[in-house]
N, C-alpha and C positions, 0 to 999 in steps of 0.2 A: 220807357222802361217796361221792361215782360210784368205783367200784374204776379204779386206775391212772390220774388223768387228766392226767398228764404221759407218757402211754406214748410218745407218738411222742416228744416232746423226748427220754424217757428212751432210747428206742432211738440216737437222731442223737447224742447227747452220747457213748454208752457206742461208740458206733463211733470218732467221733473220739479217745475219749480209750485206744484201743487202738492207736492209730496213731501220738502225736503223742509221747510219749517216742523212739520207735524213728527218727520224721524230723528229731528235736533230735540225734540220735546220728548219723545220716545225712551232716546240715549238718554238723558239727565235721568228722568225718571226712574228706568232700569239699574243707573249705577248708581243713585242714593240711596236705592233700598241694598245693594249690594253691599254700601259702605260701612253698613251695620249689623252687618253679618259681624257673628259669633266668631268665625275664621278670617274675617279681616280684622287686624287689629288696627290700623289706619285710615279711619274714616278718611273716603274720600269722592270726587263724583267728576264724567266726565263731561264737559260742555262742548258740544261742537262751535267752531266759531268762523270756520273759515272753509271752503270748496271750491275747490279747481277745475273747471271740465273743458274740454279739448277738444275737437272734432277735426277732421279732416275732410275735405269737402272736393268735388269733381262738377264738372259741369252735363247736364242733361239736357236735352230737347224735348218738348213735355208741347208736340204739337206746332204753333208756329211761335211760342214760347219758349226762350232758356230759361231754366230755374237750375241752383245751387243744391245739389243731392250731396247732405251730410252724412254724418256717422262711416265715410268712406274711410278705411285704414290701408287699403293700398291702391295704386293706381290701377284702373281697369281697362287703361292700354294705356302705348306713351303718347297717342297723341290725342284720344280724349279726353283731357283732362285739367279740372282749375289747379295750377299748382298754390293751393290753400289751407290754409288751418284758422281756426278761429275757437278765440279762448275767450273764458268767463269766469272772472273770480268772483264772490259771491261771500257774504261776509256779514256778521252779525253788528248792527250797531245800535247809538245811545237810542233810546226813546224818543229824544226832543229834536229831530231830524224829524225836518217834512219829508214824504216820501221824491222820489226822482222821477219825475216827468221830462223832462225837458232839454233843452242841448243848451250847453251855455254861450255867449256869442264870444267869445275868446278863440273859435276855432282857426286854426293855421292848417295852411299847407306851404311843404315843405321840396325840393327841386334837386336834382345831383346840382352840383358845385361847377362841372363843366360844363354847363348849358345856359346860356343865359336867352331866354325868350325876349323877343323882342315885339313891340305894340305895332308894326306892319306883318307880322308872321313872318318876318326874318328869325335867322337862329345864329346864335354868337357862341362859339366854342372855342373855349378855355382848354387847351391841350398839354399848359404847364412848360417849364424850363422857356418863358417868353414866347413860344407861342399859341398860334390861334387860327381859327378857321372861319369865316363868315360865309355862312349861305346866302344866296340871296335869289331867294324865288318863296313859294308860299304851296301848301299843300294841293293847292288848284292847280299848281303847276305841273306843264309834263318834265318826265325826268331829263330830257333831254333838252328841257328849255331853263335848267339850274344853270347860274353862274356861280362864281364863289372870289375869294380873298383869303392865301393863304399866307399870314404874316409869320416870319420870322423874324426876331429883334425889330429892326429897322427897316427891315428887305420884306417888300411884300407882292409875292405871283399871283396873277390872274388866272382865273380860271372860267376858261371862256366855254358858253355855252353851245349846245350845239354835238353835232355829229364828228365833225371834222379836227378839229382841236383838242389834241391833246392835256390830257393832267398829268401833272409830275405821279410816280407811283408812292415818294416817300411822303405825299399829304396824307394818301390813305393810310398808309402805316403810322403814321404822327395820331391821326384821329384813330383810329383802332387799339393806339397803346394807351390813350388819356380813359376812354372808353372803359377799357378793362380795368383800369384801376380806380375806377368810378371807388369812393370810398363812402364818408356820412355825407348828408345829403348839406344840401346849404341853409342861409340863415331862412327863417319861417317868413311868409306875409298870410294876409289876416284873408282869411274862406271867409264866403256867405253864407247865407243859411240857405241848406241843398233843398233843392227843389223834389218833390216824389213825380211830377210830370215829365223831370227831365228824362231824354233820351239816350243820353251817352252813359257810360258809367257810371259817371258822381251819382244817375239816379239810383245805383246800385248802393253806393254809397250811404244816399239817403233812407234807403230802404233797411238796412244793418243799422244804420244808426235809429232807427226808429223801432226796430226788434231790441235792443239795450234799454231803451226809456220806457219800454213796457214791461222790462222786466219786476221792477219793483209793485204796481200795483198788484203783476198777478201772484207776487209776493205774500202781498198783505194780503190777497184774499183766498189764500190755502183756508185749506178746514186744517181744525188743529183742536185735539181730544183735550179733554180737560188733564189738569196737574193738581196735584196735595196740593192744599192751601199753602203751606210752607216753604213751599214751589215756585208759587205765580211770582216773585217777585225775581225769580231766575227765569222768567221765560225770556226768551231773546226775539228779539225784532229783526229780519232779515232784509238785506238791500244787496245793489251792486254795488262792489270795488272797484273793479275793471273790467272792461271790454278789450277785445284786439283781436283784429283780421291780419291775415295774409290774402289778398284775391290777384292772383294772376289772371286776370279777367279777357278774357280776347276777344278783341272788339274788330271792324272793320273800319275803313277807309275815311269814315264819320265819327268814328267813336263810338259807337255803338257795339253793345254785348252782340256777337255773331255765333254763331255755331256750327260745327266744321266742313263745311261745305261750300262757305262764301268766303271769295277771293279775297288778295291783297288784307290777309287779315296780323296783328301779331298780337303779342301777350304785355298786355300793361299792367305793368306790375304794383300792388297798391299795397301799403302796409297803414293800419288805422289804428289806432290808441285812444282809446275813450275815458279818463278818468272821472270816476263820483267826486264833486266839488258841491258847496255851498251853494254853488250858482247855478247847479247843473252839470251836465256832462262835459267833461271839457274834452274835444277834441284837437285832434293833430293828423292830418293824412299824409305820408311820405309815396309821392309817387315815382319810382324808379326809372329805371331806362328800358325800353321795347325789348323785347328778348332776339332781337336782332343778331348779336355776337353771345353766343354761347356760352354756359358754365355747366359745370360738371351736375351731376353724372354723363349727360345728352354731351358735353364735349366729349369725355375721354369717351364715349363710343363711337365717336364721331372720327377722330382722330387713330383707333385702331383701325376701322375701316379704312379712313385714306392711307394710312402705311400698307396695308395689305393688299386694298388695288392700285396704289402707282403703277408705276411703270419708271424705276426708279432709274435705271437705266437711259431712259431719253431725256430727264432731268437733268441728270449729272452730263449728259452729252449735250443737251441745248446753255446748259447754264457753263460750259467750259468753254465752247463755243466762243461768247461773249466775252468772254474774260481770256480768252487766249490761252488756256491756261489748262492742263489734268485736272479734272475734277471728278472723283468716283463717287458712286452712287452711294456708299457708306459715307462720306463725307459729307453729303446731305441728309440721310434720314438722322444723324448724329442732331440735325436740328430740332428734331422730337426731344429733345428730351430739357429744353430750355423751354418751359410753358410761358415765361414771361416776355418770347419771343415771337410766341404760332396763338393763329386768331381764328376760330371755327368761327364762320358766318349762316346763316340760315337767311339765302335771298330771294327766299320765293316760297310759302307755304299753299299746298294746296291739301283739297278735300282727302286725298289717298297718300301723296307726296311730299317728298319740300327737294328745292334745293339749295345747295350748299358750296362754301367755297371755305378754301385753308390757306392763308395768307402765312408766310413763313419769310423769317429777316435771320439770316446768321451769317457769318465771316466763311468767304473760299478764295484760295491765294493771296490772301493778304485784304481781301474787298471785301467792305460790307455787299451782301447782294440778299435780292429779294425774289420771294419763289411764289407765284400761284397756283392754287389746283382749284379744280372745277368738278363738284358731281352731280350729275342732275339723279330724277328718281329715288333718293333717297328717303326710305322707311327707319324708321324707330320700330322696335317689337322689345317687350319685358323679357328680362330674363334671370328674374326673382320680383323679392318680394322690393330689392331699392336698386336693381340692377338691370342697366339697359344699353341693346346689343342696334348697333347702327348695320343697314344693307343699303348698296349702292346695287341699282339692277341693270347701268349700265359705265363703263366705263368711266376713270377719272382723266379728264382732261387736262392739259399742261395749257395753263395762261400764260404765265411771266417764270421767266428762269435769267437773270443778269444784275448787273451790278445796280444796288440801288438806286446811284447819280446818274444813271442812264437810263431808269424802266418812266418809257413813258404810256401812259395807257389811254390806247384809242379809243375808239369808241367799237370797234371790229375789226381784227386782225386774226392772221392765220391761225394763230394759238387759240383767239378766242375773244371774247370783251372782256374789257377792264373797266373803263371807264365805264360803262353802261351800267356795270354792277357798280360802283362808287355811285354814280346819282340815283341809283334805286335804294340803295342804302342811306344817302341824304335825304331823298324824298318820302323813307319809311320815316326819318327822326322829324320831317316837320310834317308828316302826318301825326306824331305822336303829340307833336307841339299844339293841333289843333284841340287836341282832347285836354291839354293845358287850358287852352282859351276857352274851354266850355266851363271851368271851372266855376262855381256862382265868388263874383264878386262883392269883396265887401262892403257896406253900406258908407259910404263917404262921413 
């Protein structure tokens, strides 16, 4: 783990939280002599008791160190950036409360619902309506050395490794819609207590969580002016209520924090919840799915782009082709407009670039059929302060234009790969699966 990479947050917290007792004692003071004003007729006084603060956070390179640079309120491009926020509420409590040091051992982490890891680094996906997808190879694997098992009800296709052998195309479209609808995570199992040596993320993890449990002593060691005698028995004791990150954190190949220049890297997405308990902090980590398949804003620029470079024309000509049948170019971009059909992928992110692919299922002549486009080169640039404009520098490529129960995807073919990208996409989710199994383990 980068030494300190909450420094600045750690600085901006540790100033305010040397000040904000002493301005709670401030406020009472100021409004009890207020309350006895001549023109108040309503004695009354205000007590602060409770503070929300908010930050929005980006990722920096501070040397051959990333550290977390707060107080960020907008993106300072679209692709350098943590997509994070991390909040602190803060709150006055009894006296007879020991102060918070500590993390309590109750911590859980939490899994999307269609993913079930498996103890050989196999990955078992949950795709819903009976089926399911099994990988079967391990992050060390190359992608073109994955096999799989795609079960339907009773019926279940192989999917055989290798260069030469075909995958049906409606697997990937089955795992791409379970995907997207990724909803609340699954049931919790029981975290270790994080390591600050560790390398991968969690030791990010532990490094936040250990900026929370210091919050309270430097709580209690604010300077704080005196108060009227009459006073002191309203002075308030200050602690944390809550803690909570959002760290889209982008690690590499190992899991590890990377920063934007090193390959094969994606965005692991981590949401933390810290509550003040009796026992200590009590934690919960939900960590999400790779940022692999796209959501908005980064979709819908993504997908204005690909409508505007098609070539909409050899579309509806390759995909009528297939189907025997007229099919106009209007009667495919019509697929835009069913989001719960078209899948923006990001298969490849590099230092300047990424590229990307638009997966599309809609009905022509009576047939479900399925469409792929292909862009490489593609930039992100801002274009406000929450608005962002996708550029493709070189042309979109036509993969797959035909009837779903016929698209089978090689490994290279005229139009393009298919498959190649489906186990580049597999081998990104059990690279993420890796950074699961670094997770510290609970104590038996």
């Amino acid at each position: 783990m980068p030494a300190d990479p909450f420094r600045q947050l750690h600085d901006t917290v540790t100033g305010l939280m040397s000040e904000l007792p002493g301005a709670g004692d401030r406020l009472l003071a100021a409004s009890f002599r207020r309350s006895f004003a001549a023109e108040n007729p309503l004695p009354d006084f205000l007590h602060l008791r409770r503070v929300r603060l908010r930050w929005g956070c980006q990722l920096e390179k501070d040397g051959g160190a990333i550290r977390v640079l707060g107080m960020v309120w907008r993106w300072r491009s679209a692709r350098e950036r943590l997509n994070a926020e991390i909040l602190l509420e803060l709150a006055t409590l009894p006296g007879d409360l020991e102060t918070l040091t500590a993390v309590s051992a109750s911590a859980e982490l939490r899994l999307p619902r269609q993913i079930v890891p498996r103890p050989d680094g196999n990955l078992f996906f949950d795709l819903g309506g009976g089926e399911a997808l099994e990988v079967l190879g391990t992050a060390a694997s190359r992608p073109d050395h994955l096999a799989g098992l795609w079960h339907r009800g009773a019926a279940a296709t192989i999917l055989d490794s290798g260069e030469k052998k075909p995958w049906p195309g409606a697997a990937l479209v089955a795992l791409l819609r379970a995907m997207a609808e990724a909803g609340a995570p699954g049931p919790g199992r029981k975290l270790g207590a994080l390591d600050p040596a560790e390398p991968s993320a969690w030791g990010w993890i532990h490094a936040f969580v250990a900026e929370l449990a210091g919050l309270e002593p430097a709580l209690a060691a604010a300077a704080r002016g005196p108060l009227p005698r009459w006073l002191e028995p309203l002075r308030s004791r200050w602690g944390l209520a809550r803690g909570a990150a959002r760290l889209g954190v982008l690690v590499d190949e190992d899991g590890k924090p990377a920063g934007d220049a090193v390959k094969d890297t994606f965005l692991a997405p981590f949401e933390i919840q810290a509550d003040a308990t009796d026992d200590g902090l009590r934690l919960r980590v939900d960590l999400g799915l790779p940022d692999f398949l796209l959501a908005d804003p980064v979709r819908g620029a993504l997908l204005a782009e690909f409508e505007a470079k098609t070539d909409w024309k050899e579309v509806a000509r390759e995909l009528g082709r297939n189907l025997s049948a007229t099919v106009t170019p209007t009667d495919v971009r019509n697929w835009l407009s069913r989001p719960d059909r078209i899948w923006t992928l990001r298969c490849d992110r590099r230092k300047d670039d990424d590229e990307y692919l638009l997966v599309m299922a809609g009905e022509a002549a009576g047939r479900e059929c399925l469409v792929m486009l292909h862009a490489d080169e593609g930039t992100l640039e801002l274009a406000g302060e929450d608005r962002v404009r996708a550029r493709f520098h070189v042309s979109v490529e036509l993969i797959q234009a035909a009837p779903s129960d016929q698209v089978q995807l090689a490994w290279k073919t005229q139009l393009g790969g298919g498959k190649q990208l489906f186990c580049d996409l597999l081998h990104g989710y059990l690279r993420w699966h890796r950074l699961v199994q670094a997770a510290p383990p609970a104590a038996p």
